[in-house]
C-alpha positions in Angstrom: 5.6 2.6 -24.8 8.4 4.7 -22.8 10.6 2.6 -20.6 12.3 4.6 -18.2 16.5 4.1 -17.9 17.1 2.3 -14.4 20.6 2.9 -12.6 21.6 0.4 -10.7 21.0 2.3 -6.9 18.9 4.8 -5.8 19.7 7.5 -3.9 17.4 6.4 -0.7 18.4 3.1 -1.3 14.6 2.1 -1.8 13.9 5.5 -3.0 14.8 8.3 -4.8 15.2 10.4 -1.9 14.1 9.8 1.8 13.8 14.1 2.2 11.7 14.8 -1.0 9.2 13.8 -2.5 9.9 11.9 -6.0 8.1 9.4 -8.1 10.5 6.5 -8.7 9.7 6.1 -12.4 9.0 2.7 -13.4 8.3 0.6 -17.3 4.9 1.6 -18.6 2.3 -1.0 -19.3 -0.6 -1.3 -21.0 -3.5 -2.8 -19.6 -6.6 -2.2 -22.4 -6.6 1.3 -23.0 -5.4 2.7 -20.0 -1.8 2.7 -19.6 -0.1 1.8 -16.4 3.0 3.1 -14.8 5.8 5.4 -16.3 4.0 9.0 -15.6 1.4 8.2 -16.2 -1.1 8.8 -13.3 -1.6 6.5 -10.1 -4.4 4.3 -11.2 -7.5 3.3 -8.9 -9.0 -0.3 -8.9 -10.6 -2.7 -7.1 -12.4 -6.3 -6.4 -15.8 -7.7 -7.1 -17.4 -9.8 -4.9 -19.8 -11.5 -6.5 -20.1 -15.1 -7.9 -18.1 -15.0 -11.1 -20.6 -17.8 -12.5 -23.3 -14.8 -12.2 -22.6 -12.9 -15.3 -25.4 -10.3 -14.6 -24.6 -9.5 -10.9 -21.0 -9.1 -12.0 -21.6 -6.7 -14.9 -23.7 -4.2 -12.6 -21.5 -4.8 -9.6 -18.5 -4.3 -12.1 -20.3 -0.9 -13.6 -21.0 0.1 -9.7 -17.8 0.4 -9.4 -16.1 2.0 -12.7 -19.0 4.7 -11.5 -16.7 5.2 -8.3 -13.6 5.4 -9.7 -12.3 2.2 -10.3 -10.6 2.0 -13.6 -9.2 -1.8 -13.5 -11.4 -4.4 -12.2 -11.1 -7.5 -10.8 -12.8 -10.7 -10.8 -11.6 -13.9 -9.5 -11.5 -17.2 -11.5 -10.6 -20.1 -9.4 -11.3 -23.0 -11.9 -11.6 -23.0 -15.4 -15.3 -22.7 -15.6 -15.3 -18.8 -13.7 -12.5 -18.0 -16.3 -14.7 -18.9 -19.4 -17.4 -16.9 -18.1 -15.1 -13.9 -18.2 -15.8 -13.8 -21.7 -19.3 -13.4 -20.6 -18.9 -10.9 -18.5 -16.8 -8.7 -21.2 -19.1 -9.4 -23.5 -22.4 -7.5 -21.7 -19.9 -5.0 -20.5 -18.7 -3.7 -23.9 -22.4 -4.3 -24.8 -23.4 -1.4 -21.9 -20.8 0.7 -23.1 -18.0 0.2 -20.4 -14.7 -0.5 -21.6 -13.0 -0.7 -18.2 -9.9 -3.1 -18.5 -10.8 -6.6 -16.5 -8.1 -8.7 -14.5 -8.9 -12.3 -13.8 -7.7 -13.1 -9.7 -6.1 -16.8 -10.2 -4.8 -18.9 -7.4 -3.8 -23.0 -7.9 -5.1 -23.6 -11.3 -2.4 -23.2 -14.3 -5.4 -23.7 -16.6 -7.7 -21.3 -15.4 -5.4 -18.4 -16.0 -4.2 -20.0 -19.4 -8.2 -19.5 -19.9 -8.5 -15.9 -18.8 -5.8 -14.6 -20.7 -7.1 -14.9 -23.3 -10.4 -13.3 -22.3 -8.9 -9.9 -20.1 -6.4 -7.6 -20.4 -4.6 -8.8 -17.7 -4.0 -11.9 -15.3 -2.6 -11.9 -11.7 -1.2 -14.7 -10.1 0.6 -15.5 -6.4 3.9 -17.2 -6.6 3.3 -18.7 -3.7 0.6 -21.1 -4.9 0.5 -21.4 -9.2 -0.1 -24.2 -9.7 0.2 -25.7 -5.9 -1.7 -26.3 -3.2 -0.7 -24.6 -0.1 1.1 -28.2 2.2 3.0 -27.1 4.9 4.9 -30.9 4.4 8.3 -30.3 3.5 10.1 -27.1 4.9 13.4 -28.7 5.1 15.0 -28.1 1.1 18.5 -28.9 -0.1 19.5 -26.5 -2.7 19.2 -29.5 -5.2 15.9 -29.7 -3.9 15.0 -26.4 -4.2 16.5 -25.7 -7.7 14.6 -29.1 -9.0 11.1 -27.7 -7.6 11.6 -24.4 -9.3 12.5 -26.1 -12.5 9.2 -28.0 -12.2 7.0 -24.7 -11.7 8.6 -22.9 -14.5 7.2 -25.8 -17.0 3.9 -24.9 -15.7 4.0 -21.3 -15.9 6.1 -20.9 -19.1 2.8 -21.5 -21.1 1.1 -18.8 -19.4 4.3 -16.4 -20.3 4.2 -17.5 -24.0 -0.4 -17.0 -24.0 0.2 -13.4 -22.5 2.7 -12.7 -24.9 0.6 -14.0 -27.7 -3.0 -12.0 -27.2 -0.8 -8.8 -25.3 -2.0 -9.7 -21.6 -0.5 -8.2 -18.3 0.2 -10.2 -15.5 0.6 -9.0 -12.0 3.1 -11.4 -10.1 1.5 -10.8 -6.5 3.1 -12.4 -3.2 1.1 -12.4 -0.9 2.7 -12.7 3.2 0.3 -15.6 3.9 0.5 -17.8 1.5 4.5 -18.1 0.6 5.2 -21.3 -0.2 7.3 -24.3 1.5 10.1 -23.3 -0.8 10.5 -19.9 -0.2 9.6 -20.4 3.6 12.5 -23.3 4.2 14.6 -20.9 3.0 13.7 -17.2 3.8 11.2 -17.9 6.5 7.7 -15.7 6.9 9.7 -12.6 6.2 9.7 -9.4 3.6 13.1 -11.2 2.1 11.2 -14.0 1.5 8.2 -12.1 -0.1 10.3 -10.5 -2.5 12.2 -13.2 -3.2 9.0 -15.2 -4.0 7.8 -12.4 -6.5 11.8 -12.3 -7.6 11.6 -16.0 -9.0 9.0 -15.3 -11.1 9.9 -12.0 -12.6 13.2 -13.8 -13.6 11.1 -16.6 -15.5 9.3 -13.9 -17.6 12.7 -12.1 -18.7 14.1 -15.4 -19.5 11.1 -15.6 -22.0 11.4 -11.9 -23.2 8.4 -11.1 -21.2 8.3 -7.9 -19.4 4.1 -6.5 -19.3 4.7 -7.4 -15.8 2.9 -5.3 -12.4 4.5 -6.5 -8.6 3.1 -6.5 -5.5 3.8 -7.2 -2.2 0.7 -7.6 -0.1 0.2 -8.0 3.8 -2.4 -7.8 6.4 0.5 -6.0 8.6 1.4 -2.7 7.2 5.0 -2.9 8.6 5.7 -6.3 7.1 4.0 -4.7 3.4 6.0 -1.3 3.4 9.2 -3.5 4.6 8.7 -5.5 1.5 7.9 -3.0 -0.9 10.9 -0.9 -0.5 13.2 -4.2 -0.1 11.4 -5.4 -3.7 12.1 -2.0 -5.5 16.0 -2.1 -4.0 16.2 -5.9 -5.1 15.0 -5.0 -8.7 16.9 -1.7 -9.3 20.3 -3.5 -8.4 18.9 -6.2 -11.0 18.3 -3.5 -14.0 14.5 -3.8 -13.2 12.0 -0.7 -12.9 8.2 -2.5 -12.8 5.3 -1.0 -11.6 4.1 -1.2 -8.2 -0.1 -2.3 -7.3 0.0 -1.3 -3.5 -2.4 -2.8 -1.2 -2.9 -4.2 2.2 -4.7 -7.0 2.8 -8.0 -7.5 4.2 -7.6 -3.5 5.9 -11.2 -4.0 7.6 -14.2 -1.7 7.1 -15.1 1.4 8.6 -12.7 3.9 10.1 -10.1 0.9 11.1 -9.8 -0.2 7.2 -9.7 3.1 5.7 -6.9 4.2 8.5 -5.1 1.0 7.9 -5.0 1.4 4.2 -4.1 5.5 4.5 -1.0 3.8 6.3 0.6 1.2 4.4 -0.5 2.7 1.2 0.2 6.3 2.5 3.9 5.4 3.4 4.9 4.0 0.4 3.6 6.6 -2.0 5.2 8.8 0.1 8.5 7.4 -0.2 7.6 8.2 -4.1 6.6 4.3 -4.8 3.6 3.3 -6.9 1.8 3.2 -9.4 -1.9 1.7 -9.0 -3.5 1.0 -5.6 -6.6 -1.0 -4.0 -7.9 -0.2 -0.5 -8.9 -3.4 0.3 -12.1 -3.0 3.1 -14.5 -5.9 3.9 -17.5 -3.4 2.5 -19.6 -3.5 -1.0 -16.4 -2.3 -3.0 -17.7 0.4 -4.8 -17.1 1.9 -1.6 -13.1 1.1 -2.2 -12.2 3.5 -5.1 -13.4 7.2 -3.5 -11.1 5.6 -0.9 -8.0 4.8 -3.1 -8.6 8.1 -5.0 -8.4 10.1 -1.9 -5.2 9.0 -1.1 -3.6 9.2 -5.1 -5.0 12.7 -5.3 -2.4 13.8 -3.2 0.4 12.7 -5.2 -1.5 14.0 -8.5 0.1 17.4 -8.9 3.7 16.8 -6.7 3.9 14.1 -9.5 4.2 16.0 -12.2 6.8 18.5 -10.5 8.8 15.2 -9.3 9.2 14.0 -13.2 10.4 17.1 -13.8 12.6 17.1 -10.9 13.8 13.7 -11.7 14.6 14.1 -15.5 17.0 17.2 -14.6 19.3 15.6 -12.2 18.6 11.8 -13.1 22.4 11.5 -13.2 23.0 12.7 -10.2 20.4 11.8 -7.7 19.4 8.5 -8.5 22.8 6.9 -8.3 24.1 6.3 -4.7 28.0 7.4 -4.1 27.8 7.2 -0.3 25.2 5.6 2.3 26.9 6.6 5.1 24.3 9.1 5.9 21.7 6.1 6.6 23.6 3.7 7.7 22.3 4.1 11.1 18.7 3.3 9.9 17.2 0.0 8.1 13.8 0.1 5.9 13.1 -3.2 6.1 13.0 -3.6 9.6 11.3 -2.1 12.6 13.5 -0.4 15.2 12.1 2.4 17.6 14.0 5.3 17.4 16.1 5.7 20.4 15.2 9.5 22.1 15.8 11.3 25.5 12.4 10.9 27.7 11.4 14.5 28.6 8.5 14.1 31.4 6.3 12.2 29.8 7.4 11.5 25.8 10.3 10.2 24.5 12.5 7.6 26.3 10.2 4.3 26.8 7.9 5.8 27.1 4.4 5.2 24.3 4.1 7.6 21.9 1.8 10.1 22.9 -1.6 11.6 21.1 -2.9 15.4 20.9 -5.9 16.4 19.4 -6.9 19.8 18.1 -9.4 20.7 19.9 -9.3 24.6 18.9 -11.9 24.9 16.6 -14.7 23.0 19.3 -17.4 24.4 21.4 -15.0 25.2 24.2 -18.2 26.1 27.2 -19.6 22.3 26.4 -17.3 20.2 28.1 -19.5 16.9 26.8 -17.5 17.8 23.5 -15.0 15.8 25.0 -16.0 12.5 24.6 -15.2 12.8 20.9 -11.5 12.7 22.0 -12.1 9.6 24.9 -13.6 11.8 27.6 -17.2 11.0 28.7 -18.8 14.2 30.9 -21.3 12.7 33.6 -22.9 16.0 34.9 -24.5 13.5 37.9 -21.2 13.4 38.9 -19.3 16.0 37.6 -16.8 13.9 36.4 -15.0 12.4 33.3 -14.6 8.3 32.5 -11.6 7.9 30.1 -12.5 5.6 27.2 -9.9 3.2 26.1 -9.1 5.6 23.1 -8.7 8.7 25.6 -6.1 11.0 24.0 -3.2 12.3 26.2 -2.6 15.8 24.9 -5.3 18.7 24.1 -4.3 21.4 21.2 -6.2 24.8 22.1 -4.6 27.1 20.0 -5.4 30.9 21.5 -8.9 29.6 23.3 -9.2 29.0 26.7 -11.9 26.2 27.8 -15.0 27.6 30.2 -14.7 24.6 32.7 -12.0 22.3 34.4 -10.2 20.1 32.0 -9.5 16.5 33.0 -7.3 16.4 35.4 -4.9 13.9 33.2 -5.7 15.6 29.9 -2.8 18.0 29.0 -3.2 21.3 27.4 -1.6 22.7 24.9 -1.2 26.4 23.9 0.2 28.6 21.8 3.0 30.4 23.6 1.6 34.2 24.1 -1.5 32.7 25.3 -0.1 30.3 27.7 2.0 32.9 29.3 -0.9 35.0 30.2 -2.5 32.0 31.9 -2.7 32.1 35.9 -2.5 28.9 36.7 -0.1 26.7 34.1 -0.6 23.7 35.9 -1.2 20.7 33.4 -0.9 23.1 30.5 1.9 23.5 27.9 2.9 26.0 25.5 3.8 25.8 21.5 6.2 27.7 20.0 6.8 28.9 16.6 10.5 28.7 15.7 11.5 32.3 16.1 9.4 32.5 19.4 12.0 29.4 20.9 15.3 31.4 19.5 14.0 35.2 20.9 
């Protein structure tokens, strides 16, 4: 196993660079056969949804989905009895021929994931509940207090440590934003400082033990809260020597078009910024349809991957080590703050953020194309009703449209064309870089 060299500070701060793209490189694991993190490639998994007691519907759900992409599963065990049944499950797997590495989902019960890890290659648990039940009765704790009840839930997790160490299981440590617990909330509140720190505690137990086949995430329904505490986690463990691979997710994304664009935007952002190293779209669908998802979104990074490492092994010494922030002082990661911007007409300023379509490439003499981009044609009427998704700005490249345009849908063209227009009212030009100098 190759365990990448940390320095304490990255040149982003959460990243290796906030310009380019780079891979921050993290400590392989091994789930199974199929390695996890390091450069190796961004792995695809997913969720079943089926009753865990029903061995068969789980096996062809399971194989559904390894057909799709997925190359970790996992099945939830909530109580000791779903976690025996793993072994089931394995078992008529293997038997079928699929070898796909199995994670066991464990919330509460100590004993259900001292169970599992035995039976999968890897176990994932949430801080914010092992081996508690979610109370909400005592948010006021005294450091004493505090110290005492993390004693108390390191007895009951060190046994897990010591079985994963024993039979080679990984363990995810996943916080989750909804379910911190009183501990973490009395003292960090419902934020991304508190999320890490949640995920924080634990890691520290499992290098205490020697224990480091470890995966983090740092899942939330609200993609600014998830990226916020993503790149606060990865600055939090760099300055502690700690380079563990990231599973990105956001919770519960939705189905359709909503879930898929939700996902593509807390998951897009952070592997942008160069961060993680396996990833579930989460969508409220039959999740075979989740991997051809998740995979659409790692392909990108497939190839600018491979040029990063490179890229990253040839000035490691210089680039990942930060000598001076002063450069992003003025910004914060882990908070949202509007840039502030000079209004021109309409953009800018306070005013929304504005949205333009292309419409270049569209059937520019049937003005009931429109309604794709919010505007309904009635030909009764001869008139357009804006849908509560209208868009504010029109792209037409070098075409020019055979009827009226909306009268509060702008135009945009490129420049040569728009100067040969007769009537630029409502319309706009684009220019190339050299066309704005000239």
């Amino acid at each position: 196993m190759e365990n990448i060299s940390v320095n304490h500070g990255l040149a982003g701060g959460y990243c290796n660079s906030l310009t380019t793209y780079s891979r921050f490189l993290t400590r392989e694991v091994n789930i199974g056969d199929i390695a996890l993190g390091g450069h190796n490639p961004i792995r695809i998994q997913s969720m079943t949804t089926t009753d865990t007691m029903d061995t068969i519907g789980t096996v062809e759900q399971t194989i559904r989905m390894v057909e799709s992409g997925s190359e970790y599963v996992r099945i939830t065990a909530p109580s000791i009895k779903e976690a025996e049944n793993l072994a089931n499950i394995k078992k008529e797997l293997r038997f079928r021929g699929y070898n796909v590495p199995l994670i066991a989902d464990i919330h509460f019960t100590p004993n259900a994931a001292e169970m599992a890890a035995r039976i999968v290659e890897k176990v994932r648990v949430n801080p914010g509940n092992y081996a508690d039940k979610k109370k909400f009765e005592n948010l006021e704790y005294t450091q004493d207090a505090y110290t005492a009840e993390l004693e108390r839930i390191n007895k009951k997790f060190i046994p897990l440590i010591k079985i994963c160490k024993e039979y080679g299981t990984a363990m995810r440590i996943g916080t989750n934003h909804g379910s911190l617990s009183d501990r973490i909330m009395s003292h960090y509140g419902d934020t991304p400082r508190g999320m890490v720190e949640s995920a924080m505690e634990f890691i520290r137990m499992c290098e205490a033990e020697n224990y480091y086949n470890l995966v983090i995430s740092m899942k939330a329904s609200n993609t600014q809260v998830m990226v916020q505490a993503y790149r606060l986690l990865v600055e939090t463990m760099v300055k502690e020597g700690m380079n563990y691979p990231l599973h990105l997710g956001v919770t519960e994304a939705g189905d359709g078009e909503d879930g898929r664009i939700k996902s593509a935007v807390g998951i897009g952002t952070l592997l942008e910024d160069g961060l993680g190293d396996t990833i579930r779209v989460s969508l409220t669908e039959d999740p075979e349809f989740e991997a051809p998802v998740a995979k659409a979104l790692a392909d990108r990074y497939s190839s600018r991957s491979q040029e990063s490492d490179a890229r990253s092994q040839e000035t490691e010494s210089t680039s990942s080590i930060l000598h001076d922030t002063s450069y992003i002082k003025t910004y914060s990661p882990y908070a949202y703050s509007r840039r502030i911007t000079e209004a021109v007409q309409h953009i800018g300023g306070h005013h929304h953020p504005l949205v333009m379509i292309d419409v270049s490439k569209e059937n520019l003499k049937d003005p009931y194309f429109l309604s794709s981009v919010g505007y309904n044609y009635s030909a009764g009427l001869d008139k357009y009703n804006l849908a509560d998704q209208a868009c504010d700005l029109a792209f037409l490249g070098d075409n020019l449209p055979s009827f009226s345009f909306p009268g509060n849908l702008k135009q945009v063209y490129n420049y040569n064309t728009w100067l040969g227009l007769k009537d630029k009212n409502n319309c706009h030009p684009l220019f190339t870089l050299d066309e704005f100098n000239s």
